[in-house]
C-alpha positions as semicolon CSV with decimal commas, in nm:
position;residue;x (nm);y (nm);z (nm)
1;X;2,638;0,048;0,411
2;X;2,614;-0,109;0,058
3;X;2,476;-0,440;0,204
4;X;2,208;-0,251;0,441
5;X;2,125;-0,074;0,147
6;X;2,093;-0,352;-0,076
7;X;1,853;-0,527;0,229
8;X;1,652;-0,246;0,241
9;X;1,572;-0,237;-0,134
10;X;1,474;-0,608;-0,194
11;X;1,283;-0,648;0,161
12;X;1,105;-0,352;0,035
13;X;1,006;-0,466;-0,265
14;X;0,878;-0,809;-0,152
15;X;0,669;-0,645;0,054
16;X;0,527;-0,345;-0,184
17;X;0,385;-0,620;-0,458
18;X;0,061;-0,697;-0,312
19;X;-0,206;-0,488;-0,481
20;X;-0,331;-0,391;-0,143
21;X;-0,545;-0,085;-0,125
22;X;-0,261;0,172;-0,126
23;X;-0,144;0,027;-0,490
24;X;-0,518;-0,026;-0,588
25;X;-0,590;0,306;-0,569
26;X;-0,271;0,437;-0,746
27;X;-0,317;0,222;-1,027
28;X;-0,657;0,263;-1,130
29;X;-0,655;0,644;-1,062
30;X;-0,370;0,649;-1,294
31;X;-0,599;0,440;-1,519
32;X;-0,886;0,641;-1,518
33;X;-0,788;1,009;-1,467
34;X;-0,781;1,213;-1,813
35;X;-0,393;1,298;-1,726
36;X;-0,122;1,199;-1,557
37;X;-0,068;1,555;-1,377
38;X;-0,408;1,478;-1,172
39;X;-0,267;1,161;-1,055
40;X;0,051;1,334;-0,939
41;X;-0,064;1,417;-0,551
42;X;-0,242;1,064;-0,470
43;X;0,135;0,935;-0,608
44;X;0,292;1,208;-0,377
45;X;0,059;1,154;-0,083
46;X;0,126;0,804;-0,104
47;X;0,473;0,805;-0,148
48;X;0,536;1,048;0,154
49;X;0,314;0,854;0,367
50;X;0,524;0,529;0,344
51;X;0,818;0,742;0,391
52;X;0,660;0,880;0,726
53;X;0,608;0,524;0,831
54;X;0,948;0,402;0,766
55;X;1,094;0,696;0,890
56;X;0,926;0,617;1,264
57;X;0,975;0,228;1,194
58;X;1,367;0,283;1,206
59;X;1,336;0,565;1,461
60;X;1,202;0,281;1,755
61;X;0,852;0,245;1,711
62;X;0,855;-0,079;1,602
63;X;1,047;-0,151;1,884
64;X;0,716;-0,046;2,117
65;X;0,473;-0,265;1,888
66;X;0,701;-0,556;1,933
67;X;0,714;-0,540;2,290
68;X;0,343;-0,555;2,328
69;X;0,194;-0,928;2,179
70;X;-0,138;-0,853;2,198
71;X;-0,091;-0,459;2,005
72;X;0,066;-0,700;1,720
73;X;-0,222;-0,911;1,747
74;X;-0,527;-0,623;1,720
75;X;-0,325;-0,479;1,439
76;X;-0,281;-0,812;1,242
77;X;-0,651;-0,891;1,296
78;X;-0,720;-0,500;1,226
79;X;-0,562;-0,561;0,851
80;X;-0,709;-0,872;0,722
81;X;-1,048;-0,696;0,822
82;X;-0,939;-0,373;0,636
83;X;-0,813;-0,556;0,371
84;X;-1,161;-0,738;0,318
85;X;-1,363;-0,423;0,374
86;X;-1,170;-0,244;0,104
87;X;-1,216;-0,581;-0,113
88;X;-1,607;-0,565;-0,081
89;X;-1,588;-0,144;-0,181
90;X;-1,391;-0,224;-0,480
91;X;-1,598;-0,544;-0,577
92;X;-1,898;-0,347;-0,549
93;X;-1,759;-0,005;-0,712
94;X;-1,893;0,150;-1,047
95;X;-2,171;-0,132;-1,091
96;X;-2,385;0,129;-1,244
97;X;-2,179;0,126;-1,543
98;X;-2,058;0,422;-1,769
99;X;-2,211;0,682;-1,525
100;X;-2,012;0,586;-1,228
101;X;-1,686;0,575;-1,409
102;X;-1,612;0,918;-1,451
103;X;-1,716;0,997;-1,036
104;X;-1,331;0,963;-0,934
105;X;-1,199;1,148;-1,214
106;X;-1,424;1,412;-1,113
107;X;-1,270;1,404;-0,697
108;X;-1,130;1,731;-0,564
109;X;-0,748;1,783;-0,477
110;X;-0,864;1,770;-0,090
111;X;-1,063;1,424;-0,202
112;X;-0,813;1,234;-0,374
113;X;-0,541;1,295;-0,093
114;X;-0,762;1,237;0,140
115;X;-0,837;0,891;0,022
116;X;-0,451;0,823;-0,048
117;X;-0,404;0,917;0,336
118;X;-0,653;0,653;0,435
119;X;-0,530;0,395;0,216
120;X;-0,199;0,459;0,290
121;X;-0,194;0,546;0,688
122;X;-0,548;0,375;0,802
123;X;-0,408;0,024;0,670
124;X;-0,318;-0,194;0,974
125;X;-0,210;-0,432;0,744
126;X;0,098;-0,169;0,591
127;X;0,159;-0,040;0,969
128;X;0,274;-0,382;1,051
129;X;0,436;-0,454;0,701
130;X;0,617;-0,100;0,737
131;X;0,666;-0,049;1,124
132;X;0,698;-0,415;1,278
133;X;0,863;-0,571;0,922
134;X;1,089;-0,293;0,791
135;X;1,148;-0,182;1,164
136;X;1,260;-0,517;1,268
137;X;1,496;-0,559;1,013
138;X;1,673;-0,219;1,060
139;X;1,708;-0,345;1,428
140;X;2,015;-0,596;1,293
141;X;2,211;-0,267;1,200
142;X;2,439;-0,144;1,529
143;X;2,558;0,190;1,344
144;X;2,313;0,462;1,222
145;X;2,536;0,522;0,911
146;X;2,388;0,125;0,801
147;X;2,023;0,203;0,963
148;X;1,953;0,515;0,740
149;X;2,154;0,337;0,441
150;X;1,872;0,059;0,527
151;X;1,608;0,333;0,548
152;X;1,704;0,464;0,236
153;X;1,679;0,153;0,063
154;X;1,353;0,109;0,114
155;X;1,196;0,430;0,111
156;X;1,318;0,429;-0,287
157;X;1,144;0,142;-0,428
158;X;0,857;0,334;-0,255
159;X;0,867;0,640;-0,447
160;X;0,998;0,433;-0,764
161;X;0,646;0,220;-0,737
162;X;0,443;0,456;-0,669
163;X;0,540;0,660;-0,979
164;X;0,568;0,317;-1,202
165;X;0,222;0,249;-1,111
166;X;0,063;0,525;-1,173
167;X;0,263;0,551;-1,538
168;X;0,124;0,200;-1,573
169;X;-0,217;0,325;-1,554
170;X;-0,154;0,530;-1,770
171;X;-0,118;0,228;-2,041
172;X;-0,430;0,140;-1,922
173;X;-0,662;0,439;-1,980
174;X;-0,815;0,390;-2,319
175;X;-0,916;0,040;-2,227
176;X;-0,995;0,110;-1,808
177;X;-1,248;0,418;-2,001
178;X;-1,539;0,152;-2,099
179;X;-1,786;0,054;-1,866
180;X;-1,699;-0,310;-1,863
181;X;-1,309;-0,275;-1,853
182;X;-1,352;-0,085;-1,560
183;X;-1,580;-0,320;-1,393
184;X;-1,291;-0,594;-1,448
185;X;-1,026;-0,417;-1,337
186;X;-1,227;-0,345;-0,991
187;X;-1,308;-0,714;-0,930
188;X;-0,948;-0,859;-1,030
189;X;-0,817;-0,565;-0,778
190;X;-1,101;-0,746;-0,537
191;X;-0,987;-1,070;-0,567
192;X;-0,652;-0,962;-0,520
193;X;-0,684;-0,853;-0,202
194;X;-0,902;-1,085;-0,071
195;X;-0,618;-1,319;-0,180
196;X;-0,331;-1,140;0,049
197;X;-0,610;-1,126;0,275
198;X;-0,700;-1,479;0,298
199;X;-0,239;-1,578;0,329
200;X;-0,239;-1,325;0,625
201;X;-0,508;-1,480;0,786
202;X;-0,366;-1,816;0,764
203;X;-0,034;-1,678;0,877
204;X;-0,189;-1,548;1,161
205;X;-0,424;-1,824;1,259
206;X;-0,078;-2,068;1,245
207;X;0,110;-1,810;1,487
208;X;-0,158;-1,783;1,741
209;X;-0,200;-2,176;1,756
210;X;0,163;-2,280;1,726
């Protein structure tokens, strides 16, 4: 059980450090929010969404994804795309300057879960990181005492970086509260995904002509 456990952890966390969307948004909400309490359900939603994911990854689903090629295929495609669409929003985000930067910090409870949901269930990209990738590898496990060990595993250095990042923004406030700052911080998160974008795309072009 230690071992699966042990898996679990450090698959997980190769897998959770690209500042996709889902840790995007975490971050600079946690950056930009006036405290740390309004940041606490987009943490939660995210957090509880993974878990949801992994939770039907080790219950078989992946098992149904890997069994159909060309559903693997759609969803691979489906997450570079996402992952450049949300690139372009953040590129483009609070270009107006020091009146656009307080517009999220001003987002209902129903808004900023909302958002969290669609970063965090709408991302093709995580479905196949969480359900095909985390799925696969709880497939090795014959007992269900090692699967959930697995399972547990990885589900905790979910909730552990969800909550880090979102403390992390907090370092970040006073200097994410200018104009420019903010700008910065929006196009590094850009270029960041464009970046996990562009190796996913390459993976993928190099499994469909192998």
């Amino acid at each position: 059980m230690t071992q699966a456990f042990v898996h679990g952890f450090l698959l997980a966390f190769a897998l959770i450090l690209p500042l996709g969307p889902q840790n995007t948004f975490v971050l600079t909400q946690g950056a930009t929010q006036p405290r740390w309490r309004f940041v606490l359900p987009i943490v939660l939603t995210a957090a509880l969404s993974d878990t949801a994911l992994i939770v039907l990854a080790i219950g078989g689903v992946s098992l149904v994804i890997l069994a159909i090629p060309a559903l693997r295929l759609v969803l691979s495609v489906a997450g570079v795309l996402f992952l450049v669409y949300m690139g372009y929003t953040t590129w483009t985000a609070h270009t107006d300057g020091g009146a656009a930067q307080t517009e999220s910090e001003q987002w209902t409870l129903g808004h900023k879960v909302s958002h969290s949901l669609t970063v965090s269930l709408l991302n093709p990209h995580a479905i196949m990181d969480t359900v095909v990738v985390i799925g696969g590898g709880a497939a090795i496990y014959g007992t269900m005492a090692d699967r959930w060990s697995y399972a547990i595993g990885v589900t905790l250095v979910s909730w552990i970086w969800f909550f880090g990042l979102s403390l992390a923004g907090r370092v970040l406030y006073r200097v994410a509260r200018s104009g420019p700052a903010r700008q910065t911080l929006d196009k590094a998160s850009a270029v960041l995904m464009w970046a996990v974008a562009a190796r996913y795309a390459w993976q993928l072009a190099r499994s469909v002509l192998s």
